[in-house]
C-alpha positions in Angstrom: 0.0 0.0 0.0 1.4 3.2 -1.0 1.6 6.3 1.5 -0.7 8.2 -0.8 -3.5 5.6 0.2 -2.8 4.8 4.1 -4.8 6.6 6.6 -3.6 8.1 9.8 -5.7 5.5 11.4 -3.7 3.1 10.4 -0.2 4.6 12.1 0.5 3.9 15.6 -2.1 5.4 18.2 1.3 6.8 20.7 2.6 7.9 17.4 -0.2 9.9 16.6 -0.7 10.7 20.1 2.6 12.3 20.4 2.6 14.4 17.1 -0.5 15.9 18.0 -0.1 16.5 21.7 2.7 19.0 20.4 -0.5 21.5 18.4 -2.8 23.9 20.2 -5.6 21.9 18.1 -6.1 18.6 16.4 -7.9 19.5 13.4 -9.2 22.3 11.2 -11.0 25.6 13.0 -10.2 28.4 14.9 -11.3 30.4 18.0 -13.5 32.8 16.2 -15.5 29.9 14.5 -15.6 28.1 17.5 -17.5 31.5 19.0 -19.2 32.4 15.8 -20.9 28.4 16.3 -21.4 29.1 20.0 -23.6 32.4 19.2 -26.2 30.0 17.7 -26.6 28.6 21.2 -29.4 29.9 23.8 -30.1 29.8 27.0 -27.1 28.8 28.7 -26.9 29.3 32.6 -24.3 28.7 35.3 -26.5 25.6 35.5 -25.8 24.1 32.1 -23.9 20.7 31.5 -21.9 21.2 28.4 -20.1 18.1 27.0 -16.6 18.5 24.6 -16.2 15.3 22.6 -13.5 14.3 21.3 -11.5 17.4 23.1 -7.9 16.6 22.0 -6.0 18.9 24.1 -8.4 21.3 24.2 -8.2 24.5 22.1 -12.1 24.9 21.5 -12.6 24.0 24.7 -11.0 26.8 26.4 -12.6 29.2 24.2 -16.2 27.5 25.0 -15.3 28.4 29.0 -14.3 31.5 28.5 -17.4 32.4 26.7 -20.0 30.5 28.8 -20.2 29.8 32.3 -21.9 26.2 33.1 -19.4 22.9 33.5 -17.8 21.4 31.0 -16.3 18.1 30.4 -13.6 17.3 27.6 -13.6 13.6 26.6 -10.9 12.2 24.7 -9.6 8.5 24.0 -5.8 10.0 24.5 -4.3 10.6 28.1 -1.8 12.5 27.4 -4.4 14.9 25.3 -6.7 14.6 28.7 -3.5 15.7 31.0 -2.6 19.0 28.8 -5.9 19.6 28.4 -6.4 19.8 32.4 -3.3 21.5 32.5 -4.4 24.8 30.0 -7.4 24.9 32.6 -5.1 25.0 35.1 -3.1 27.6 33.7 -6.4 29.4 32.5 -7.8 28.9 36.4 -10.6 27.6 35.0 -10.3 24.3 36.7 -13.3 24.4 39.0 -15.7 24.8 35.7 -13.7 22.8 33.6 -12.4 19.5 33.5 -11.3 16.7 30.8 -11.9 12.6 31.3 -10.6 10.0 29.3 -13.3 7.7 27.5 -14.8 6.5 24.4 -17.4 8.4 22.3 -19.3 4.9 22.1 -19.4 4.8 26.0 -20.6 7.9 27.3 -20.3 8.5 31.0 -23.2 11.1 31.1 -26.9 10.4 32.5 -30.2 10.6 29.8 -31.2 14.1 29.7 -28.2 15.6 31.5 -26.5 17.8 28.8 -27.4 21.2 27.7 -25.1 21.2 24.8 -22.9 18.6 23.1 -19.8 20.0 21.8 -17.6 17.7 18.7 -14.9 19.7 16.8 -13.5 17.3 14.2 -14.1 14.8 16.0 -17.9 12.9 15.1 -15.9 11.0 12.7 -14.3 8.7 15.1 -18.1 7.1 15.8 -19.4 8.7 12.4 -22.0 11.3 11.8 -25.1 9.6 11.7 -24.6 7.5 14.4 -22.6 10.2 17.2 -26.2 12.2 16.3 -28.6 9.3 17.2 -26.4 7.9 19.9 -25.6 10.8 21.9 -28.9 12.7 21.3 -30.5 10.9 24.6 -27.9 12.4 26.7 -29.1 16.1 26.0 -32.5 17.7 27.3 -35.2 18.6 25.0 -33.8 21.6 23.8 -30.5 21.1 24.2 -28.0 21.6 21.5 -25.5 20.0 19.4 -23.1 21.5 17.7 -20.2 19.3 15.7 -18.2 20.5 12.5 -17.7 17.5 9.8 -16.1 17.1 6.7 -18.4 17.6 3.7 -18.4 18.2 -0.3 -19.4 21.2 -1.3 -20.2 19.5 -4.8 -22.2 16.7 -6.4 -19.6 15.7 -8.5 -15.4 16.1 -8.0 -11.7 14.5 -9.1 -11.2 11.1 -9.1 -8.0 12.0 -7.0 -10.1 13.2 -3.9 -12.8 11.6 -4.1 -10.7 8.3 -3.7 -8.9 9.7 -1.0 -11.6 10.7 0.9 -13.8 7.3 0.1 -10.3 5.8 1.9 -10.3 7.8 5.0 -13.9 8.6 5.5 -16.4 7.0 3.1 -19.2 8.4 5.2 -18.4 12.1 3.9 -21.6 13.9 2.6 -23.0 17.1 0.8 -24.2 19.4 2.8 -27.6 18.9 2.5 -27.7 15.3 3.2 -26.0 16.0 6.1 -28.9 18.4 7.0 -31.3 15.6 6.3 -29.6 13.2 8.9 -29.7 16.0 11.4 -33.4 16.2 11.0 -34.2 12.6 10.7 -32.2 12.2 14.0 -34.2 14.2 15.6 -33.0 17.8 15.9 -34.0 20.8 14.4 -31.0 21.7 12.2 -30.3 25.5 13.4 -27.5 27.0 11.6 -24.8 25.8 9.3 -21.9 27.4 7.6 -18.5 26.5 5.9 -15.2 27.1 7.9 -13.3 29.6 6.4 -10.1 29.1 4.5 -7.9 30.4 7.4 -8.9 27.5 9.7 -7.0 24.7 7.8 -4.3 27.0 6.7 -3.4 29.6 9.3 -4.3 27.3 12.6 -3.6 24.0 11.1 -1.6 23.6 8.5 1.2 26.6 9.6 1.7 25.7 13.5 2.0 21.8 11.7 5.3 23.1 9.9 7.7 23.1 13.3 5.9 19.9 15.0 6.5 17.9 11.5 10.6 19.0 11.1 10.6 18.1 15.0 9.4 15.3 14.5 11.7 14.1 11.7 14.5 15.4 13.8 13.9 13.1 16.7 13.3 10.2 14.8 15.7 10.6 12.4 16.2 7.5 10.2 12.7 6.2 11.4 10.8 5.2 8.1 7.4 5.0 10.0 7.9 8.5 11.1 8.8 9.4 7.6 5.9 8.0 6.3 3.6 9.8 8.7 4.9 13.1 7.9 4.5 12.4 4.4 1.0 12.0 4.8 0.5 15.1 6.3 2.2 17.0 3.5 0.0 15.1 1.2 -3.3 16.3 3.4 -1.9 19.6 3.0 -1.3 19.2 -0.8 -4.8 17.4 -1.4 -6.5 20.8 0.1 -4.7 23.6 -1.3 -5.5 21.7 -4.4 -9.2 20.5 -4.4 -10.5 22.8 -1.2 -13.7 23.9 -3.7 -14.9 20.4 -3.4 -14.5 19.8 0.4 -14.2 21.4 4.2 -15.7 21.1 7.4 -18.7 22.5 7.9 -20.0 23.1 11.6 -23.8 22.0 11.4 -25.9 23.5 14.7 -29.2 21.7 15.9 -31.5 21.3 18.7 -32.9 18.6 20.1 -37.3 18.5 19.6 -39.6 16.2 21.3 
């Protein structure tokens, strides 16, 4: 199998792990997006439950406490995500509001009807989109929100080229309005949605990615599975300065209806 066609999923979990623990954020967005999505969102109260799924070492996270003023928990399958993540909100002094857990998306820790919004940057994937929306929808109150950016074409029809390399990685990718669709048949009453801008994959992904990949290849020089990874993440990088008027993330806002 060439590197053009491996997936990150298929590197080593620590591996990955490690390369990522060393960015402010996992995956594509940025803090004003995170707040522009969050301005969608009503009635939040020192009382709400807010739950941050699939945190990674929490960069949205942060931003969601310092805009609203319930509890929050960050869940994440990585430790070492979970321990800088608890130590930003230490550093932040927002511990006593905010605090991240390790667990599984499939094997949610929260009671039926406890949340008051349900948080997923980049993250649904992991459990993928339908099912994250029909699974974790019994954990929010009637009239609770969800609020979760994807990865979605923008067209009907695009290149063979990403198309493959998306069927690959994701197969479960979607238009945006069959996206919309699931939202609703889930459920939900879909409440805002809107494409990330540029900026978030270049400026706050792809740039702070430039240092962590030539450390990375410094440490382990020699290392051909380290190599390999990196590769792949010029590729990404190369696959969307190429073909990004065919695909994004998209952050899709709903509330749950009776």
């Amino acid at each position: 199998m060439s590197n053009e066609n491996k997936t990150i999923h298929e590197f080593d979990f620590n591996l990955i792990c490690e390369f990522f623990s060393n960015m402010k954020r996992q995956g594509p967005g940025s803090p004003e997006v995170t707040l522009k999505a969050l301005g969608f969102v009503d009635n939040l109260t020192e009382q709400s439950r807010i739950a941050d799924l699939g945190c990674g070492t929490g960069g949205q996270t942060m931003t969601l406490a310092q805009h609203t003023r319930g509890k929050i928990t960050g869940l994440d399958l990585f430790p070492d995500f979970i321990n800088i993540f608890n130590r930003n909100a230490r550093r932040l002094g927002l511990q006593d509001r905010i605090k991240g857990i390790v667990g599984s998306m499939d094997n949610l820790p929260f009671q039926h009807g406890e949340l008051d919004l349900i948080w997923s940057e980049g993250a649904i994937y992991n459990i993928g989109f339908e099912r994250g929306l029909n699974e974790w929808r019994k954990y929010l109150k009637t009239g609770g929100y969800i609020a979760v950016t994807e990865s979605s074409w923008f067209t009907d029809e695009r290149p063979v080229e990403i198309n493959n390399f998306w069927m690959n990685a994701y197969p479960e990718i979607d238009t945006i309005p069959h996206q919309i669709a699931k939202i609703h048949e889930a459920g939900y009453l879909p409440v805002a949605t809107f494409v990330l801008p540029e900026n978030c994959w270049t400026e706050h992904y792809f740039a702070p990615k430039v240092a962590v990949q030539e450390m990375f290849l410094d440490k382990y020089a020699g290392n051909k599975t380290v190599e390999e990874f990196v590769r792949l993440q010029y590729h990404e990088e190369e696959l969307y300065r190429k073909y990004k008027k065919f695909y994004g993330y998209v952050f899709f806002i709903a509330k749950k209806i009776e």
